[in-house]
N, C-alpha and C positions, 0 to 999 in steps of 0.2 A: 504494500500500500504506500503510495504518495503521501508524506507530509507537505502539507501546503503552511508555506511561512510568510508573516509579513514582518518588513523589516524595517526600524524605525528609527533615525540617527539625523546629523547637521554638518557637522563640520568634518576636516581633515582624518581627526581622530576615527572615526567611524566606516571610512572608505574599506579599509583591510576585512573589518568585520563585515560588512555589504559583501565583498566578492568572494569571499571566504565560504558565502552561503553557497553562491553559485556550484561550485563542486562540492559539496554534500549529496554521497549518494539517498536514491529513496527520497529527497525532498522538492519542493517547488517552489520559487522565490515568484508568489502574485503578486506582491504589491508593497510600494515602499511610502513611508510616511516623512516629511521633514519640512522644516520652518520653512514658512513664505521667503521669498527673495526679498532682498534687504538691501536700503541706498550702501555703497561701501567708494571708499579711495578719493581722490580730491574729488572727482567731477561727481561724488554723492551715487553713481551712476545702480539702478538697481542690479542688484547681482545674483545668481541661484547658489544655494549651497553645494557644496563639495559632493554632496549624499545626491542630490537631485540630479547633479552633471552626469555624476557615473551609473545612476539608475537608468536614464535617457540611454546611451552608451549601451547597456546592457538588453536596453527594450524591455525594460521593466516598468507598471504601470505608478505614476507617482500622483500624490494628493501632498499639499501644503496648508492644510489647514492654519488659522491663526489662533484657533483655541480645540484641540481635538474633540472636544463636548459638541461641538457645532454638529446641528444634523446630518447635511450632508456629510462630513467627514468617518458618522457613528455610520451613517447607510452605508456607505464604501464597504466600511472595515466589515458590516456586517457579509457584504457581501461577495466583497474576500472571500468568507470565512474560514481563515485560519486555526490551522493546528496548534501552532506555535507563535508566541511574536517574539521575535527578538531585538533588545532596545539596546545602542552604545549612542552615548552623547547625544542625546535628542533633543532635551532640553526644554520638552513640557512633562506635568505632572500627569502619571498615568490614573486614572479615576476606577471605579469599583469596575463599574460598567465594562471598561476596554480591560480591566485585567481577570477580567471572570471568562470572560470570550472563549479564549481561545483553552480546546481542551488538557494541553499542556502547560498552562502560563504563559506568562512571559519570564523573558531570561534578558537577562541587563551584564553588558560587559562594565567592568566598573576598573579603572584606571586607578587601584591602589589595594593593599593586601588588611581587607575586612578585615576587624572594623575600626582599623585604623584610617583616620581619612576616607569617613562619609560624605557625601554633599558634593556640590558644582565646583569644586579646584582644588581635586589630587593630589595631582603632578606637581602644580607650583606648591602647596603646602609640602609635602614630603621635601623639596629643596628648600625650602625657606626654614623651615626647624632643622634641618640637617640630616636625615634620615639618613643611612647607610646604605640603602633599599627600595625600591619600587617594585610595583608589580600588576595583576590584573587580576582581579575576582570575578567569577562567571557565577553570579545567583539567580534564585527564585525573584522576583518581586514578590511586595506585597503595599501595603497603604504607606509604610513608614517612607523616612528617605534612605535608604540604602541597607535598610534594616532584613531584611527577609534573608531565609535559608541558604546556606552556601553550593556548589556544587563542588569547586576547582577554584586553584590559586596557585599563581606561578610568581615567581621576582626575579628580579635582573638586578644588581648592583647601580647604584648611583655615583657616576664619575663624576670628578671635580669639575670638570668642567661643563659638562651639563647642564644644559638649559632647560626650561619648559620646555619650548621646539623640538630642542631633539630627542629630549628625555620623549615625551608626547610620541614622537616619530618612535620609538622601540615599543614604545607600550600598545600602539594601534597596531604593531606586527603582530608583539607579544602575544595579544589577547584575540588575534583573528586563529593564530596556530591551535590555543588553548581552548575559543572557541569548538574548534573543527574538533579537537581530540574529544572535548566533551558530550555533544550533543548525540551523537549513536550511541552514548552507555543511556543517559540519560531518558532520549526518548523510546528504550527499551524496555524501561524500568530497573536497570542493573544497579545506576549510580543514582544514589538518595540522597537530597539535600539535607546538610546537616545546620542545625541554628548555628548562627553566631556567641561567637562568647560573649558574656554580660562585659567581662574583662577589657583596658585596652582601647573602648571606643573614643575617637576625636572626631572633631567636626571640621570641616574645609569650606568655609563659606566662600559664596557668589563672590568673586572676586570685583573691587572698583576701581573706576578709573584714578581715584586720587589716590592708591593707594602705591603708586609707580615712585612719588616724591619723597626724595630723601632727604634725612636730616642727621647731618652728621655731629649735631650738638646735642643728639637726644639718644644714639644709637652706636654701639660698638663698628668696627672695621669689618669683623668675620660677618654679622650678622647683614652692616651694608652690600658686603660683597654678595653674600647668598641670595640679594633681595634681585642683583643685577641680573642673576641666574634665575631665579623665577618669577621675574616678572617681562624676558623675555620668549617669544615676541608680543606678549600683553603684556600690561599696559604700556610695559617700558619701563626702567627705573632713569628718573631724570633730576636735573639742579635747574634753581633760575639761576643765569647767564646773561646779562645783557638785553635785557628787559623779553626774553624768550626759554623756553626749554633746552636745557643742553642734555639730549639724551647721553645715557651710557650705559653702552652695548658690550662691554668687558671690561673687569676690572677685578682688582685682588686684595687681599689684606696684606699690608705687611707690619715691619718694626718700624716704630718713627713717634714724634713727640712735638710739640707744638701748643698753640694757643688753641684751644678747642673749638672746633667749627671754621677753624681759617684757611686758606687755601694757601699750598707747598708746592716746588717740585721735588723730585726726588729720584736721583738716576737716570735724568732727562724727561720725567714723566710728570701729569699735574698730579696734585695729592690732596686727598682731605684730611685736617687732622681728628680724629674723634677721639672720644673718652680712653678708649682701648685703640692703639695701633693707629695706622694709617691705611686710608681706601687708593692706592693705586688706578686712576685711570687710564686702560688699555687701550680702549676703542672710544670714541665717542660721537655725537652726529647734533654740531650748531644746528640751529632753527633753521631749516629755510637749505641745508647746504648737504653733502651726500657725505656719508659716513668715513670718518678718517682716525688713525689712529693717535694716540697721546701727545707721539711726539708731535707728529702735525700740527695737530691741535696749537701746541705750544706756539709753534712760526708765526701764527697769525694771533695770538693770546698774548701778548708782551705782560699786560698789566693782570697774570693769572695770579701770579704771586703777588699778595700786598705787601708793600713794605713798614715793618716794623719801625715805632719812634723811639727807639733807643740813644 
């Protein structure tokens, strides 16, 4: 017998686990679910999601609803009618209605090792507290947010230099492989979700845009430097600069000492001085100008370093 799956996801993240369906023997990818198109890039221009591009690609049937509850979207899915649905990075709340559906549940790849790092941003939480580890959970849903039965969980070690991006980029492979191993025990009835530990649970909240800005008179070196790593490529960690944003797109902690909060170089590099250490900037990207590294930076910075009244 055919499993008929419907498959429901947005961004980047989610592509690997979309095509990953496609070869599943025994299954049918009917139809896939993901955010309406969205203004993006300077000219605001509407754009489709990652999920949407490669459904089209596949000739697979797609709906964008802007609230899944909408009727037409419940008719759809009704009509579907799915065995299975399986959700990675979708980015609406699934309702009683859409997760009774389908005879199997649904199954959510989830981009972090339950139940550590529940909620909308994994990846950059697991970098920004320093975790040692990343990984992907392939659970049940149920009402909570990321609360329901486990199946499978994999991890991959978190290099220092890692970013969201690229961390992001292992975790959407990670979790399409882990997906594929899991789903035939699964939907055989061999592999049985087991609950989550009460133990261990953190939250990864909705990530915001203000939260990119640093402040080196409130915040250690290491902890700025981990912010540069996950808050790349969202939202960005940035300084004001000349009455604009000066991103910065690498940068390091090192030894160094100073007035706190003042700006150094250091080994030809600029520097911030913080409580703990010095933030190293590597790479950086003016307002307005295309991304260039420290030293660069410097040639056209004369007055990076302020000069002290001693």
């Amino acid at each position: 017998m055919t499993i008929r799956i419907v498959f429901m996801g947005s961004p980047e993240f989610a592509l690997a686990s979309l095509r990953s369906l496609t070869s599943l023997a025994d299954a049918s990818l009917v139809g896939v679910v993901t955010q309406p198109d969205r203004p993006a890039g300077r000219g605001r221009q509407l754009t489709p999601p990652p999920v949407k591009v490669l459904a089209q690609q596949l000739n697979v049937p797609v709906i964008q609803p802007e609230r899944l509850r909408e009727q037409a979207a419940m008719q759809q899915l009704r009509d579907w009618a799915p065995d299975l649905i399986v959700v990675a990075a979708f980015g609406q709340i699934l309702r009683p209605a859409v997760l009774d559906m389908p005879p199997h549940g649904c199954i959510n790849v989830h981009a972090s090792l339950l139940p550590r790092w529940r909620g909308a941003s994994p990846i950059v939480a697991a970098i920004l507290h320093g975790d040692a580890e990343a990984g992907v959970t392939i659970m049940q849903m149920d009402l909570g947010m990321d609360t329901g039965p486990m199946l499978s969980k994999r991890s991959i070690p978190i290099q220092p230099e890692d970013t969201a991006g690229t961390l992001s980029d292992k975790l959407s492979v990670l979790g399409a492989e882990l997906l594929l191993d899991t789903l035939p025990g699964y939907l055989e009835g061999s592999l049985q979700p087991q609950p989550q530990p009460e133990d261990g649970v953190t939250l990864a909240p909705l990530l915001e845009k203000s939260a990119g800005q640093l402040d080196p008179q409130a915040e250690p070196a290491e902890l700025l430097a981990r912010k540069v790593r996950a808050y790349n490529p969202w939202p960005m960690a940035s300084l004001p600069w000349k009455g604009g944003p000066l991103r910065v797109l690498r940068a390091h902690a090192a030894q160094g000492s100073g007035a706190v909060g003042s700006r150094s170089i250091q080994d030809g590099l600029p520097t911030l001085v913080t409580s703990q250490g010095v933030l190293v900037l590597d790479e950086v990207q003016p307002a307005g100008k295309k991304a260039m590294t420290g030293r660069e930076f410097l040639q056209g910075a004369r007055d990076w370093q302020e000069v002290s009244n001693h």
